[in-house]
N, CA, C and O atoms as a GROMACS GRO file, in nm:
protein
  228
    1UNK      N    1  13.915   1.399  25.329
    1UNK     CA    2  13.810   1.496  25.318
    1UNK      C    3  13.757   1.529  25.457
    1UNK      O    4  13.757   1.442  25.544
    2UNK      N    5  13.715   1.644  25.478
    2UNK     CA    6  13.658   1.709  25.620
    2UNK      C    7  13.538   1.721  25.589
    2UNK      O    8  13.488   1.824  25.545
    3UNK      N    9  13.468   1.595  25.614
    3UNK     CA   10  13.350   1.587  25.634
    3UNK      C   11  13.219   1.690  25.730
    3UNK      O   12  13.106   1.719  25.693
    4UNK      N   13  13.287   1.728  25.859
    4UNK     CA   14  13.218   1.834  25.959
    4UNK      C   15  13.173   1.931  25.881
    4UNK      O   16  13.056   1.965  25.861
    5UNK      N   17  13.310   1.991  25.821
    5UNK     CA   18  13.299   2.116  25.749
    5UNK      C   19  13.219   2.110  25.665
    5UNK      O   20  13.139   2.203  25.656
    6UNK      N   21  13.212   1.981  25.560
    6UNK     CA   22  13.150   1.979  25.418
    6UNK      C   23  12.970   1.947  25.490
    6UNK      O   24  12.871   1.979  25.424
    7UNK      N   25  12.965   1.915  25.560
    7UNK     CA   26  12.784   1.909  25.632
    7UNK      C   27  12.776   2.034  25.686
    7UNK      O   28  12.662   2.077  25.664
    8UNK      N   29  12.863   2.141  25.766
    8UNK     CA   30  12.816   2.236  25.841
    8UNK      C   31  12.798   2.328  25.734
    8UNK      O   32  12.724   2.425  25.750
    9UNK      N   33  12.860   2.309  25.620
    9UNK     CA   34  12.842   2.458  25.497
    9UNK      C   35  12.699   2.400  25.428
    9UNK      O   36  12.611   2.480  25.396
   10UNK      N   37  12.683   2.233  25.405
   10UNK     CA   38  12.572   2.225  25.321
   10UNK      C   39  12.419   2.292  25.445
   10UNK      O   40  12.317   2.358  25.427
   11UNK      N   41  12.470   2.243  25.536
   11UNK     CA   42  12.338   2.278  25.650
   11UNK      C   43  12.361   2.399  25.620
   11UNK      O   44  12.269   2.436  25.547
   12UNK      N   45  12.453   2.500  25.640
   12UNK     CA   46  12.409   2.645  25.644
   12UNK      C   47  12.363   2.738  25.542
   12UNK      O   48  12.316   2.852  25.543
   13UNK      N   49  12.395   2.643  25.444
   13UNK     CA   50  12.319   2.676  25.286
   13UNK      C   51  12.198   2.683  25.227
   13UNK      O   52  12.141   2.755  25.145
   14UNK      N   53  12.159   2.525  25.332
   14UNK     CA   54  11.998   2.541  25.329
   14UNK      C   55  11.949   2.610  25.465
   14UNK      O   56  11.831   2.646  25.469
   15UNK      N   57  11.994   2.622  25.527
   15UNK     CA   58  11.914   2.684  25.671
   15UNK      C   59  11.931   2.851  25.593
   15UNK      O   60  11.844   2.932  25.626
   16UNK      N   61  11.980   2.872  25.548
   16UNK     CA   62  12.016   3.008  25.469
   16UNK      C   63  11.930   3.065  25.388
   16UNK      O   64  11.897   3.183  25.399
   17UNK      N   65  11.865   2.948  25.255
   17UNK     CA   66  11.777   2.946  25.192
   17UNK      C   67  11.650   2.938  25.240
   17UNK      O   68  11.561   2.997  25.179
   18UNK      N   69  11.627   2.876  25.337
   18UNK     CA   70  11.458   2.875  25.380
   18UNK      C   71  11.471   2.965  25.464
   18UNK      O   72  11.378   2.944  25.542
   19UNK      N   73  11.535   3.068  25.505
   19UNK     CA   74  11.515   3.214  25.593
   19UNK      C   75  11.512   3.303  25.484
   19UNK      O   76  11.429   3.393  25.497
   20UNK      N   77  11.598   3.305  25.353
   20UNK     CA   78  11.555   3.387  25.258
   20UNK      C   79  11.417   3.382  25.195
   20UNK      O   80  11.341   3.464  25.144
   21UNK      N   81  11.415   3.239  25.220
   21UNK     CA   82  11.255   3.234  25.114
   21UNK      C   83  11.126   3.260  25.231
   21UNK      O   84  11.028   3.330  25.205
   22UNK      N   85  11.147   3.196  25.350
   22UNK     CA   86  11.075   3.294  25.426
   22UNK      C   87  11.024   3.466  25.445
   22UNK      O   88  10.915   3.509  25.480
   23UNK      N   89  11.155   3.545  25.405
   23UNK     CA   90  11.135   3.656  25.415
   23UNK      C   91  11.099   3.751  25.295
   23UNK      O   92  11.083   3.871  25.318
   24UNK      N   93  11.085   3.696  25.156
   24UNK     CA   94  11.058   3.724  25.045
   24UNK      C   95  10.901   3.762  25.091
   24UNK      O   96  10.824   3.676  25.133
   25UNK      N   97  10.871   3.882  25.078
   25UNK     CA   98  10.783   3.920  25.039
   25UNK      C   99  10.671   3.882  24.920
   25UNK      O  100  10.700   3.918  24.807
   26UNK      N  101  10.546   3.811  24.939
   26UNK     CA  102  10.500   3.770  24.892
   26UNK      C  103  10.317   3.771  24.873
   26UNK      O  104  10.269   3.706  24.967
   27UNK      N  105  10.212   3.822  24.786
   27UNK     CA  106  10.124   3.841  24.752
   27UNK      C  107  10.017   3.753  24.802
   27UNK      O  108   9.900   3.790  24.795
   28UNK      N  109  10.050   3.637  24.854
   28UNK     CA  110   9.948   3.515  24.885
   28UNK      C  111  10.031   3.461  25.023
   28UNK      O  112  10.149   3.494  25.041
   29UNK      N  113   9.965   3.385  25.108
   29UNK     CA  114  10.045   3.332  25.191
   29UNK      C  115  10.169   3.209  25.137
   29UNK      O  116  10.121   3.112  25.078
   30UNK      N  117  10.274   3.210  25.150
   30UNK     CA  118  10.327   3.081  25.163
   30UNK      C  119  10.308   2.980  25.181
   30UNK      O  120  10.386   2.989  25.276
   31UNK      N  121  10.270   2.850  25.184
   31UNK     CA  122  10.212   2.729  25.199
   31UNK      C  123  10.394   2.637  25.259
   31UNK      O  124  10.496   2.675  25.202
   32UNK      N  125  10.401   2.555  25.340
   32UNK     CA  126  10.453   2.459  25.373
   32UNK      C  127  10.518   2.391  25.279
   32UNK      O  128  10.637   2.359  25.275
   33UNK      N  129  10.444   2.376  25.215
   33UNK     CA  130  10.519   2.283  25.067
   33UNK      C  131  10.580   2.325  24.985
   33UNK      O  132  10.670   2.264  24.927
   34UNK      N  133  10.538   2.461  24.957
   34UNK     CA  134  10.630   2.543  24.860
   34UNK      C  135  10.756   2.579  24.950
   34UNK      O  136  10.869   2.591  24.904
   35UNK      N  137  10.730   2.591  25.057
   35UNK     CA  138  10.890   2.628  25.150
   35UNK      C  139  10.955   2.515  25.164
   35UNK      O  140  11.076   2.531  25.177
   36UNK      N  141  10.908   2.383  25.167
   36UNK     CA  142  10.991   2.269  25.109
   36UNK      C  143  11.021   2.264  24.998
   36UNK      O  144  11.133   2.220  24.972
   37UNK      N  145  10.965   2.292  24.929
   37UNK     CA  146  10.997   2.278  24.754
   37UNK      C  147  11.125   2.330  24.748
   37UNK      O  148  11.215   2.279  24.680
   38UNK      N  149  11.142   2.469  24.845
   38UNK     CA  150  11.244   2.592  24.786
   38UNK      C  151  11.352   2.519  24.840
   38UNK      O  152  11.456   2.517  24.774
   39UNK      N  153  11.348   2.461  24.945
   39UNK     CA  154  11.494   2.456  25.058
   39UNK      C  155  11.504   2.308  24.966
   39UNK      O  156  11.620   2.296  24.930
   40UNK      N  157  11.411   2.186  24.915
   40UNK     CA  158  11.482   2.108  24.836
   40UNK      C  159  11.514   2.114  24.721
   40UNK      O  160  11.534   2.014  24.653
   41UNK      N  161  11.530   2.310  24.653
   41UNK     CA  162  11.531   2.300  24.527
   41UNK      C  163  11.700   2.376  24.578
   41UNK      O  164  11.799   2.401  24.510
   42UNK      N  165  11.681   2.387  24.673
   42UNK     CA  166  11.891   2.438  24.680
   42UNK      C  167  11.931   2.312  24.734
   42UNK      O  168  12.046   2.298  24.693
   43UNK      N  169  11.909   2.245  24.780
   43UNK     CA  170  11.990   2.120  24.851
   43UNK      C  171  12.086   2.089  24.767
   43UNK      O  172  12.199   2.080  24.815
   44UNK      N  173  12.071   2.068  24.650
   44UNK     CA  174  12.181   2.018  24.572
   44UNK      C  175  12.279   2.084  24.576
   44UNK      O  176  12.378   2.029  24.626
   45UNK      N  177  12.296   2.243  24.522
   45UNK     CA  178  12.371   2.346  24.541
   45UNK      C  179  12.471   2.354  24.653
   45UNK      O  180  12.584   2.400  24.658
   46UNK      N  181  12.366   2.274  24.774
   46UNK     CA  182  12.424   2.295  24.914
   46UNK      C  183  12.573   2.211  24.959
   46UNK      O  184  12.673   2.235  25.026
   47UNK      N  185  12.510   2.082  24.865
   47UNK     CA  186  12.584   1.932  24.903
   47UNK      C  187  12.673   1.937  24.812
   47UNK      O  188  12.756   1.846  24.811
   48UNK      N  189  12.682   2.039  24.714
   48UNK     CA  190  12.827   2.057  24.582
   48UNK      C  191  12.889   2.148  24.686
   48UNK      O  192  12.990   2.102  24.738
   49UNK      N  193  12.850   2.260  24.723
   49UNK     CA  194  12.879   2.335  24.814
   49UNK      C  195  12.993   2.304  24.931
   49UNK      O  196  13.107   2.348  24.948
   50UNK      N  197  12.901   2.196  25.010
   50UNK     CA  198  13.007   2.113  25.124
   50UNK      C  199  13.080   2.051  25.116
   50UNK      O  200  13.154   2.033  25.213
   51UNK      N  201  13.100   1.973  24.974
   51UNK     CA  202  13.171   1.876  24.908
   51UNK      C  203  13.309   1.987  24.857
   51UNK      O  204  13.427   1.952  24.856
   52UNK      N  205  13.265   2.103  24.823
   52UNK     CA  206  13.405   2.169  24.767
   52UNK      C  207  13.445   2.236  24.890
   52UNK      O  208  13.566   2.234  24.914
   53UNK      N  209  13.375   2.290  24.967
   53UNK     CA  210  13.462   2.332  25.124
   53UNK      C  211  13.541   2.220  25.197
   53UNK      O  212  13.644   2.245  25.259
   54UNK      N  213  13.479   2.072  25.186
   54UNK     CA  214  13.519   2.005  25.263
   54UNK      C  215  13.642   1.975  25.155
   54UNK      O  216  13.723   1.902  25.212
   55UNK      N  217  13.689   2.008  25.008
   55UNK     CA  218  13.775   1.960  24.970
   55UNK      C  219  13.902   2.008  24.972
   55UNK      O  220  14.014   1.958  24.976
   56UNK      N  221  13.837   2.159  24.967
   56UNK     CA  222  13.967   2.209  25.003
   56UNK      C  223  14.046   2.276  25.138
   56UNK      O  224  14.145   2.350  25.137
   57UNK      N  225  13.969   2.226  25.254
   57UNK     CA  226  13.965   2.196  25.398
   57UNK      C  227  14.084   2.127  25.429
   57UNK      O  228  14.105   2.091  25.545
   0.00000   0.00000   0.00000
């Protein structure tokens, strides 16, 4: 398994997600925690993500 690959896709998955959820237009300010909430509510997504790039790497 290609481990590099399978961390550089999960990192870019979430670095991906908290610039989207940053830029979502939104009615109230954003709070800190909810922008953690978001980037640890894809993490998982991220790490299935790197796990299947790195598998078929």
């Amino acid at each position: 398994m290609n481990w590099p690959a399978g961390l550089f896709a999960a990192g870019l998955w979430v670095l991906l997600s908290a610039v989207w959820a940053t830029l979502q237009p939104s009615l109230y300010p954003v709070s800190t925690a909810r922008l953690a909430g978001r980037v640890f509510r894809d993490l998982a997504p991220a790490l299935l993500l790197g796990l299947l790039v790195a598998r078929l790497a």
